[in-house]
N, C-alpha and C positions, 0 to 999 in steps of 0.2 A: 729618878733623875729627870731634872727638866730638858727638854728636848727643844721646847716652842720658844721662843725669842720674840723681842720688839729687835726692828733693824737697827742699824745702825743711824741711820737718818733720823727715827725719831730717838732715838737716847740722846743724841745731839740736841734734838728742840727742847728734850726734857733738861736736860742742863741749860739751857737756854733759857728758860722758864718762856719757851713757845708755843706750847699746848694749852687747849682747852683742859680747864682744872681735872672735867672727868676721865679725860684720856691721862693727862698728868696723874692723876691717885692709883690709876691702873698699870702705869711705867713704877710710881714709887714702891708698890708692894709688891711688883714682880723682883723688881731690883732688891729689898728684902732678904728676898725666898733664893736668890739666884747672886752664887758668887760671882761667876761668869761674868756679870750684866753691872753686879756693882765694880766689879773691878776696871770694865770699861769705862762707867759713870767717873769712876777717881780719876782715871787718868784724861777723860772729858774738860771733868773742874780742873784739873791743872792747866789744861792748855789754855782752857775760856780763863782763868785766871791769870796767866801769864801775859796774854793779846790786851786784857785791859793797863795792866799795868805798863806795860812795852807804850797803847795808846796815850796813857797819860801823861810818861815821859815825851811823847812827841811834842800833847799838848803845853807843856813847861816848859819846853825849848823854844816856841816859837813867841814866848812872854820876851818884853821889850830889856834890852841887855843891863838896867839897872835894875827891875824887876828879877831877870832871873839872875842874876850875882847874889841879891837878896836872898832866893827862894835855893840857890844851892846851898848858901851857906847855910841855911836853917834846916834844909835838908839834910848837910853833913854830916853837922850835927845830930840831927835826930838819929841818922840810918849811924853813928858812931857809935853814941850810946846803947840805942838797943840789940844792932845785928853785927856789928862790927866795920871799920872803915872801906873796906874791897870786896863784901858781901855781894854776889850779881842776885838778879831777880831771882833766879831759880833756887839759889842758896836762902833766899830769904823766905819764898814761899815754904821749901825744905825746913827750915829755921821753924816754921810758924806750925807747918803738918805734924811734926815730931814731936812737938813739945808736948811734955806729956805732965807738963805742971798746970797748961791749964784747963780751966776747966768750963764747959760748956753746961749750961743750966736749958735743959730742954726739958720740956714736961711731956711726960711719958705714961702713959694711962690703959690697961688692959681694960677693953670691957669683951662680956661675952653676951649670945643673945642666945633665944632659945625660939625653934622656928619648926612647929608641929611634933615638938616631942623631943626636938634632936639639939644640943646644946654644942653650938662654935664661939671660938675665942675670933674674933673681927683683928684684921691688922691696923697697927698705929693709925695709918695714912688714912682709913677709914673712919676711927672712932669719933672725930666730931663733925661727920656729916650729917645732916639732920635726916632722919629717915621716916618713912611715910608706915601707914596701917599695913600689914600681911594680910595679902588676898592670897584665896589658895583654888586651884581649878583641877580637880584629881589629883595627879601625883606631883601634882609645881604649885610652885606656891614662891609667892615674887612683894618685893619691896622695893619703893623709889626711894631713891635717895634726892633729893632736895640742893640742885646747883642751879639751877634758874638759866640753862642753856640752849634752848629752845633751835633748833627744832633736836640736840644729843637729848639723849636722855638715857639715864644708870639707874642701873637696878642691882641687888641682892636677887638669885633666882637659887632658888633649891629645888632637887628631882630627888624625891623618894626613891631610896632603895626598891629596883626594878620597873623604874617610871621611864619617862624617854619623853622628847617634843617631839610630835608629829613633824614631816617631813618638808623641810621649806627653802628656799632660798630666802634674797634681801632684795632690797628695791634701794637702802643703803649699804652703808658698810655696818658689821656686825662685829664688838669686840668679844670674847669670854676669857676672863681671865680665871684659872680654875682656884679657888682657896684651900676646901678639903674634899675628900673625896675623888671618885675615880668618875669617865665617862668615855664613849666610845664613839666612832661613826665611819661613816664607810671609807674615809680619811686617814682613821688610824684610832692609835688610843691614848687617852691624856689623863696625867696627875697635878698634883698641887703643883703650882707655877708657873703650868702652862699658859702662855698670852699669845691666843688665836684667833688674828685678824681675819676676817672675810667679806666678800663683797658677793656681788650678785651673781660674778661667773661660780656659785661653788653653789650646791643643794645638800642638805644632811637633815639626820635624825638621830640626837645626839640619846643615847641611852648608857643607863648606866646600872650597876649590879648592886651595889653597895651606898648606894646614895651620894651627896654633892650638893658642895655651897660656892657658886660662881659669881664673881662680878660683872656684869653684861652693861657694854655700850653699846645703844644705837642710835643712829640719825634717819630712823625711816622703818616704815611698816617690816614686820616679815612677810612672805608671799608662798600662802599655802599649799603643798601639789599635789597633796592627794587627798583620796575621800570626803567626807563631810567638812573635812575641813576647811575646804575652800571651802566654807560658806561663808567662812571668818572671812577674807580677805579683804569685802567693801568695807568691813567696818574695822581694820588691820590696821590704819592711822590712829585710832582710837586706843588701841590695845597694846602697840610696842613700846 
């Protein structure tokens, strides 16, 4: 069961189309995976659809009073013929969600990839983003994804069955959105779905038994706390 959410604020900017594309492909595939989230998203799009419609009637009202005698009667007509003459917005929106004659032409495409052995199926929202060489650093092993957002940057990060990231905090904010696979940290434990924001107040070491293929955004180095690892950390802009 998914447990972890985007709030409410951003599933609104994501209906909005207010997001940066990579935070946006990581709303789209949770939403997906999570009835919960799409079923909020629907009733988003109706409202943002209705507020337009409601605005554009304001805007044809205030057209000059020959103009809009024109523009209703052409109106009437139209909203006669195709929705019925006393149709409200809401009925027509209804009218248009339901019909179930037509038909939308979306191109829909599986691809899967195979990332040191281990073979995942990529969600929709993912498959045409241009994706960079697999580097791999003991049990991770990471791929950019190609959106030209400077300074976010997304990646594909997979952790070997009984790998873990050494222990870190953020100097940004840190997305992981979980695809397959399991993973844990002193926070709790997470499966496919999971979309778990974090910023600088929080430190983890995310490990996992069974291995995992996550989508990671960030806008800023991570910051190592312990051992050798903080050696990484001057060179930490380099490497997130």
């Amino acid at each position: 069961m998914i447990k972890h959410h985007p709030d409410d604020i951003m599933l609104g900017k994501f209906v909005e189309g207010d997001l940066p594309a990579s935070i946006a492909a990581a709303v789209a595939v949770h939403v997906d995976m999570c009835p919960k989230c799409k079923t909020k998203c629907e009733a988003l799009t109706e409202q943002q659809a209705e507020h337009v419609f409601s605005s554009n009637g304001h805007v044809f009202s205030t057209h000059s009073e020959e103009g809009s005698q024109s523009h209703t009667s052409e109106h009437n007509a139209y909203e006669t013929a195709e929705f019925g003459s006393s149709l409200s917005i809401e009925q027509m929106i209804s009218e248009i969600t339901e019909n179930d004659e037509i038909d939308l032409a979306v191109e829909s495409r599986e691809e899967t990839i195979s990332v040191q052995g281990t073979q995942y199926k990529l969600p929709r929202a993912l498959t045409n983003l241009a994706m960079g060489k697999w580097t791999s650093l003991g049990n991770l092993a990471r791929a950019r994804l190609a959106l030209d957002e400077e300074p976010i940057r997304a990646s594909l990060l997979q952790i070997q069955p009984g790998g873990s990231v050494p222990e870190h905090t953020h100097k940004g904010f840190e997305l992981t959105l979980l695809l397959e696979g399991h993973f844990k940290d002193d926070m709790g434990e997470y499966g496919p779905g999971d979309f778990i924001m974090l910023d600088g107040s929080k430190t983890h070491s995310p490990i996992t038994d069974d291995g995992c293929l996550c989508y990671t955004v960030a806008n800023d180095a991570q910051h190592f706390t312990q051992g050798l690892n903080k050696l990484l950390n001057p060179i930490g802009s380099l490497i997130y």
